[in-house]
C-alpha positions as CSV (number, residue, x, y, z in Angstrom):
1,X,13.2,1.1,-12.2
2,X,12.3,3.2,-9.2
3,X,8.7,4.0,-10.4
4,X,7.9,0.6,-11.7
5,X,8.8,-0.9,-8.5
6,X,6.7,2.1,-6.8
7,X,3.6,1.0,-9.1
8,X,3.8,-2.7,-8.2
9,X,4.4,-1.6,-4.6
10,X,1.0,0.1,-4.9
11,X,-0.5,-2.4,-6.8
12,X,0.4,-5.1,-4.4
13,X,-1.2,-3.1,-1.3
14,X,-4.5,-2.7,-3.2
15,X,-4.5,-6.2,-4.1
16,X,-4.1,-8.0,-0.4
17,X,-6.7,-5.0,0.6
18,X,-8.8,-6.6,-1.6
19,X,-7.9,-10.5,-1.4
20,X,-8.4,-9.4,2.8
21,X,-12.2,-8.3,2.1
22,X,-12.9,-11.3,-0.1
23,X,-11.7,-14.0,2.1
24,X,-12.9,-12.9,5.2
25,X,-15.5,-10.2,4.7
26,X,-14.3,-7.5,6.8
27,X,-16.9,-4.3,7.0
28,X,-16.0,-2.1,3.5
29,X,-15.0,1.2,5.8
30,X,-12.2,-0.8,7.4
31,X,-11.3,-2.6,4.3
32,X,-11.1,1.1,2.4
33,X,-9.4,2.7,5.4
34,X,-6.5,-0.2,5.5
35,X,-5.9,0.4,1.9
36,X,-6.3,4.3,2.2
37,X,-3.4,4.4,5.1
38,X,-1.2,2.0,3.7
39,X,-0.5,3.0,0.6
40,X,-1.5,7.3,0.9
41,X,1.2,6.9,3.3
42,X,4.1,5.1,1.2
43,X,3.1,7.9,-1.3
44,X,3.9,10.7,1.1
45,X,7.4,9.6,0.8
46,X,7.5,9.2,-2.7
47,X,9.9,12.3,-3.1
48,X,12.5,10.8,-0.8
49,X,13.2,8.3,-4.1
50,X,11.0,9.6,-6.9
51,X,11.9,12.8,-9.1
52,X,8.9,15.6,-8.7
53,X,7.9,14.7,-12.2
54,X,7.9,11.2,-11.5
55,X,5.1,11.5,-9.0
56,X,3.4,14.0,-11.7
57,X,3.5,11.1,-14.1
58,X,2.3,8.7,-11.7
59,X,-0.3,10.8,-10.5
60,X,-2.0,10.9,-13.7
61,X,-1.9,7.3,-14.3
62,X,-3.5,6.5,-10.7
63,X,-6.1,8.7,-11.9
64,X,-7.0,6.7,-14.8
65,X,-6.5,3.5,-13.2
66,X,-8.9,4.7,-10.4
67,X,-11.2,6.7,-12.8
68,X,-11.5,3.0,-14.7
69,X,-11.4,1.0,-11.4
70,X,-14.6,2.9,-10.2
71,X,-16.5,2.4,-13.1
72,X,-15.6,-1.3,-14.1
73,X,-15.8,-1.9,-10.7
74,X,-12.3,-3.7,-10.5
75,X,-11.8,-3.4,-7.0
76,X,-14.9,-3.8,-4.7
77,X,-13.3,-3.6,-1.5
78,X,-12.9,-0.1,-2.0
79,X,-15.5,1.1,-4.1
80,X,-18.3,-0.7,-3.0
81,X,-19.2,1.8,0.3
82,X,-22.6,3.1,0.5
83,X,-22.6,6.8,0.6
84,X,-21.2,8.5,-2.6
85,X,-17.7,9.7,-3.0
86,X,-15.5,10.3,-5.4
87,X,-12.8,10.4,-2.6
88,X,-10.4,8.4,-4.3
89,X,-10.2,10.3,-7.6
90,X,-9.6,13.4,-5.2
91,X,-6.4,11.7,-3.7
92,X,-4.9,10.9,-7.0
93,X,-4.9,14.5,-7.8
94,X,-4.2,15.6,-5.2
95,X,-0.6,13.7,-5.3
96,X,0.1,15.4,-8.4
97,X,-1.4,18.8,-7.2
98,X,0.4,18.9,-3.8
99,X,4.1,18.9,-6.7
100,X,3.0,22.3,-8.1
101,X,2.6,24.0,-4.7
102,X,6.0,22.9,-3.0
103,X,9.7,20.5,-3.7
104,X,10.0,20.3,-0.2
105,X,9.9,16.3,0.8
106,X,9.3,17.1,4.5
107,X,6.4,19.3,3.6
108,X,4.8,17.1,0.6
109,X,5.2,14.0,3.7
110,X,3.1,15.7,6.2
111,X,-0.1,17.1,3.4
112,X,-0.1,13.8,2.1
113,X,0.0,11.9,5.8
114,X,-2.7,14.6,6.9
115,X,-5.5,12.2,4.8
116,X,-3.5,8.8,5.1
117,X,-3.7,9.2,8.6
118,X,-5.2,11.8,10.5
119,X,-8.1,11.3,7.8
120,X,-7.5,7.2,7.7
121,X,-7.7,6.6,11.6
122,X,-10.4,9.6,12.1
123,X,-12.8,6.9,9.7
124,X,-11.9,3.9,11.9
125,X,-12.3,5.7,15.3
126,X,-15.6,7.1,14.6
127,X,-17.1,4.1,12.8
128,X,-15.9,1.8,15.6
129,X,-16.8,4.3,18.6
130,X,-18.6,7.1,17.6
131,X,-22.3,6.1,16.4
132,X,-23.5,7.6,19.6
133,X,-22.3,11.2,18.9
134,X,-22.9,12.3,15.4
135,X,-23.9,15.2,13.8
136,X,-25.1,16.0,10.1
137,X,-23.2,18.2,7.6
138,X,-25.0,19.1,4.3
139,X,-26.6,15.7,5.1
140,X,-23.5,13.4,5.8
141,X,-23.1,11.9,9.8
142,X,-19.6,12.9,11.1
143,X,-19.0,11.8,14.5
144,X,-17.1,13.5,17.4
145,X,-15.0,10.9,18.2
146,X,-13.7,10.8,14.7
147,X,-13.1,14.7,14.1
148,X,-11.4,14.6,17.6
149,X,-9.1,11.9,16.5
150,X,-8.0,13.6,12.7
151,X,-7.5,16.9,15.0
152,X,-5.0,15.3,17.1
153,X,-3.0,13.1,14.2
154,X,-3.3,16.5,12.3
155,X,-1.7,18.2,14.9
156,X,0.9,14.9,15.7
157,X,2.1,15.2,12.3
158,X,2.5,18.8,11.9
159,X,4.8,18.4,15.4
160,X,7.1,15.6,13.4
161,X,7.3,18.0,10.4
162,X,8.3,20.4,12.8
163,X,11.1,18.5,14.4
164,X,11.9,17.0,11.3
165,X,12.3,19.3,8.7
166,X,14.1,21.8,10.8
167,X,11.2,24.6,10.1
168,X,9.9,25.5,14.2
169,X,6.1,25.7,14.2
170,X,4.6,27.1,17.1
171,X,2.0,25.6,19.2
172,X,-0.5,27.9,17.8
173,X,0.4,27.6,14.7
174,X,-0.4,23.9,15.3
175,X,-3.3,24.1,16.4
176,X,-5.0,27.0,14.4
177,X,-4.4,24.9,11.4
178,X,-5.3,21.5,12.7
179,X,-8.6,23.0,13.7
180,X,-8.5,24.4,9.9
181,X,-7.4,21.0,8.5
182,X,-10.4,19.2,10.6
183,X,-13.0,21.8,9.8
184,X,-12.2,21.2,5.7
185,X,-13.0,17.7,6.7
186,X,-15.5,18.1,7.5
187,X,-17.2,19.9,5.0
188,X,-15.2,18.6,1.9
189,X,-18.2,15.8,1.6
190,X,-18.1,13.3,-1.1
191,X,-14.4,12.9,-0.5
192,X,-13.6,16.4,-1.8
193,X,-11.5,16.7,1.9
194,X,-8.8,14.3,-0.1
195,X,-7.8,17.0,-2.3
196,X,-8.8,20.0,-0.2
197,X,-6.8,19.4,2.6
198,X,-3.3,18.1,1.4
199,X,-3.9,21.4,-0.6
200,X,-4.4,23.7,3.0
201,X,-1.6,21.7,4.5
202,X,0.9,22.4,1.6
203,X,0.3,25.7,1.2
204,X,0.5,27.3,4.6
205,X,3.8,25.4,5.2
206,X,4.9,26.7,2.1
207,X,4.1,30.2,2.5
208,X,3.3,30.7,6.4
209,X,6.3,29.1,7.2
């Protein structure tokens, strides 16, 4: 019952993401980043009511869904941005992938929040604020703004994993891999940062911790 309801809840987030583009036309970025925080982060707490092989399952069948979405074009709210990206096929894996590297809930939370948020608000900052200071990596504009912004969520989150989960991370441990999480960022163009980074995240917890 639990992972039925989970898909529906999904299912449910993608749709009023969509019906929200359709009826009143909102940019794509926005429309893609309301759907990308909302519903990467209800999956980050997926272990706190799904079993590890639950999510497994239910990572393989986003990635069909997704795989089938992008080429039938299902959902244009999300798929129809500009640049290419395969950014949402990366995130489906990488909520399957993140299972094989740790069991710890507090630690699955904060690699999947690093992309929901730290990656979701860093899109909506810079496209919003930052078109005046941008810079070009392997051909793709980042912005200042937005790197500064998924540096400080990063670095917010890893704080609540620290004083949630019981494990103390010091300041510089913070930091150090904030700075790595922002700098895979920004080179994991084409969306590769989705799977790349929850990956980073996951495993230094796991075996840095």
């Amino acid at each position: 019952m639990d992972i039925l309801l989970t898909t529906l809840a999904v299912l449910m987030l993608i749709l009023i993401g969509e019906f929200w583009w359709r009826r009143q036309r909102l940019e794509t970025e926005f429309t893609r980043k309301f759907v990308h925080i909302t519903v990467g982060s209800f999956v980050a707490f997926w272990p706190f009511f799904l079993s590890w092989n639950e999510i497994k399952l239910l990572s393989l069948a986003f990635l069909v869904v997704v795989a089938a979405s992008k080429y039938l074009r299902l959902f244009r709210a999300i798929h129809s941005v500009q640049r290419p990206t395969w950014g949402e096929l990366y995130f489906a894996v990488a909520v399957g992938a993140v299972t094989f590297i740790t069991h710890n809930k507090w630690m699955y939370a904060a690699a999947l929040l690093q992309m929901s948020l730290a990656d979701g608000f860093a899109a909506v900052v810079g496209t919003r604020y930052g078109q005046r200071f941008r810079y070009m990596v392997f051909g793709h504009a980042k912005s200042i703004l937005g790197t500064a912004t998924f540096f400080v969520v990063s670095a917010l989150i890893l704080v609540g994993f620290s004083l949630k989960s019981g494990r103390h991370l010091g300041p510089a441990f913070i930091l150090d891999l904030s700075v790595a999480a922002s700098l895979i960022e920004n080179i994991g163009v084409a969306g590769l940062d989705n799977l790349l980074v929850p990956l980073l995240i996951a495993a230094a917890l796991r075996f840095l911790t």
